[in-house]
Structures are given as C-alpha cells and as structure tokens.
C-alpha positions in Angstrom: 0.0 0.0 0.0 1.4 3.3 -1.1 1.5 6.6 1.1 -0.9 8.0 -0.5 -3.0 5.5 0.1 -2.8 5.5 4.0 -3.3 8.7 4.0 -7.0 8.1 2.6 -7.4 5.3 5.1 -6.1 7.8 7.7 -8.4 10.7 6.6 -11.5 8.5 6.4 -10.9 7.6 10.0 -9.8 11.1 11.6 -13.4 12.2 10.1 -15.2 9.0 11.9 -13.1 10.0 14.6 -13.9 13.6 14.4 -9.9 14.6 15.1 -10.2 18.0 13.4 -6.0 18.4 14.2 -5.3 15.0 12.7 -7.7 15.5 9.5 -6.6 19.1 8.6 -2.9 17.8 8.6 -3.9 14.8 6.8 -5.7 16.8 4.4 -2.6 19.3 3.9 -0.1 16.1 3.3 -2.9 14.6 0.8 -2.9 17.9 -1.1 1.2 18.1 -1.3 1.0 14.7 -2.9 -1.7 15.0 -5.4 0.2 18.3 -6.5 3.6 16.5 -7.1 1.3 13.6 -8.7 0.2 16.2 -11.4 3.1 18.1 -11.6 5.1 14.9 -12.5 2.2 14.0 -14.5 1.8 10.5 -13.3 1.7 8.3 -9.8 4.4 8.8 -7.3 6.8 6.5 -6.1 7.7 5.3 -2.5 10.7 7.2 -3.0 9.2 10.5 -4.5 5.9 10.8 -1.8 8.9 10.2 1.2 10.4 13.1 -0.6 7.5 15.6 -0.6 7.0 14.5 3.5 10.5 15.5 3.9 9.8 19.1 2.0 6.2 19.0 4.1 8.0 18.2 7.3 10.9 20.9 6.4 8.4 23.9 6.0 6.4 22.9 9.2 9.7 22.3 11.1 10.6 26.0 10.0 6.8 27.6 10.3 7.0 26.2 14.3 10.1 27.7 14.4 9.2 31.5 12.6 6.2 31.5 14.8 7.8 30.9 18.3 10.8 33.9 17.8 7.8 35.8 16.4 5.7 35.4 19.7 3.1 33.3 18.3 3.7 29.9 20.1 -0.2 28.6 19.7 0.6 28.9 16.2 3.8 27.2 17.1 2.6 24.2 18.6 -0.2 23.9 15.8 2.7 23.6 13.3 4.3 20.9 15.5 1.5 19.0 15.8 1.3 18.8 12.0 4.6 18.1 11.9 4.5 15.3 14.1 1.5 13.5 11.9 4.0 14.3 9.0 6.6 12.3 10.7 4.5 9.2 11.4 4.6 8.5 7.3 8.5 8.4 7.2 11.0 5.9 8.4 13.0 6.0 11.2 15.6 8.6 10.9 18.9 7.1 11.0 21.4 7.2 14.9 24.4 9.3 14.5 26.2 6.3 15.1 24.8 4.8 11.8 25.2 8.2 10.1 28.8 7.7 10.8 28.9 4.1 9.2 27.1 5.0 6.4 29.7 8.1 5.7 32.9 5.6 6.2 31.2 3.1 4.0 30.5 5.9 1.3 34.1 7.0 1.3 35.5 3.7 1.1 33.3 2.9 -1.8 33.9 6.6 -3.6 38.0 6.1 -2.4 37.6 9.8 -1.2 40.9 11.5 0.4 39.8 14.6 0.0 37.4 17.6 0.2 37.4 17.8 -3.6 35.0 14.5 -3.5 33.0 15.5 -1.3 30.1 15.6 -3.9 30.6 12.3 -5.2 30.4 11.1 -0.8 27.6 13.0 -0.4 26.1 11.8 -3.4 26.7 8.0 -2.3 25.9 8.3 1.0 22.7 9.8 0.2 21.8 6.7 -1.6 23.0 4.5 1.3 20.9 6.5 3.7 17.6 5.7 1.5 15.9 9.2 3.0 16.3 8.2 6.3 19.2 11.3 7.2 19.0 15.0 6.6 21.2 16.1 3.5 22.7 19.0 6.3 23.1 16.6 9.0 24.9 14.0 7.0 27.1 17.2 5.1 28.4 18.1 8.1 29.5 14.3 9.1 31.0 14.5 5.6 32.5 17.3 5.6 34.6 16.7 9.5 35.8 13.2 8.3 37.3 14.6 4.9 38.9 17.4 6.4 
C-alpha cells in the first residue's frame, strides 16, 4: 500500500473520529502529494511521496520555528503537531552512530581522500541513507571526516 494511500485510510478515520487536528494535517499532506502527482504527470513512487514529506515536514519544522521567535507559540505548537503527523509516514531517521557508518562506507566505496570528493560522498551516502538522514546533517558528518 502506497503513502498516499494510508493517507486516505487515515483521513477517512480522523473524520469517523472527528480529530479535526489529525484531518486538517492529513488533508494538507494529501494535497502536497496530489500536487507532485500532477506536476510529475503521473503516480508517485515510494521514493518520491517520502520526498515531498521530507519538504512537508521541512516547512512545518521552519513555520514552528518563525512563529515561536515571532511570539506566536499557539501557532507554534499547531505547526508541531502537524509536523508530528507528517513524521509518522517516514521511516526511522537514522542514529548518529549509523550516520557515521554510512559516511565511512560511502568514502570507502567513492576512495575519497579529499574535500574535492566530497560531492561524489555525499552523493553515495545519500543513496545508502535511503531518505532516512538529513542532507545537512549527513554534510556536516562528511564534511569533518574529509577534512
């Protein structure tokens, strides 16, 4: 079963449920990957609907974070909620430990020495991580083993 498709499951049951917070983040994550479906012009992978949570998760991550410095934190918390129902769709994001692992195993496999291949790392371990890191997150790791 697709994403997409728990996410109708999910939506029929917040509105049996009545969970007004669940079913209008439902509804937002529903809408962000119909768009992507249309704008690619045809059905989504696995791979593509974890990428449009990630970019879902991203903005609320930031709105939560906007609306606390700004003095807002009802609006704050609303975004984290959402955020959290946005999280329960992608897998579990990977331990530093394994972050480190994964970035000795993609420089062994690129034969890295150097800062100058640090795209082709990146671009590796990204693979090996299978959306489960944060691109900055797993840069940084990156960037202080090649330096």
């Amino acid at each position: 079963m697709s994403i997409a498709e728990r996410i109708q499951q999910d939506i029929k049951r917040a509105m049996k449920e009545r969970d007004r917070a669940r079913l209008g983040a439902l509804r937002m994550i529903n809408a962000a990957l119909e768009n992507a479906r249309i704008e690619a012009g045809k059905p989504l992978s696995e791979e593509e609907e974890m990428a449009v949570l990630r970019r879902q998760l991203k903005q609320r991550e930031e709105s939560a974070r906007a609306f606390r410095e700004g003095g807002r934190p009802e609006r704050a918390e609303a975004e984290e909620a959402e955020a959290e129902v946005v999280r329960g769709y992608l897998p579990e994001p990977l331990s530093g430990e394994e972050m480190d692992r994964l970035v000795e195993q993609a420089i062994r496999e690129t034969g890295a020495t150097g800062m100058k291949d640090m795209g082709a790392v990146m671009g590796r371990a990204m693979q090996l991580a299978g959306g489960r890191a944060e691109g900055r997150e797993l840069a940084a790791r990156v960037r202080r083993r090649l330096q």
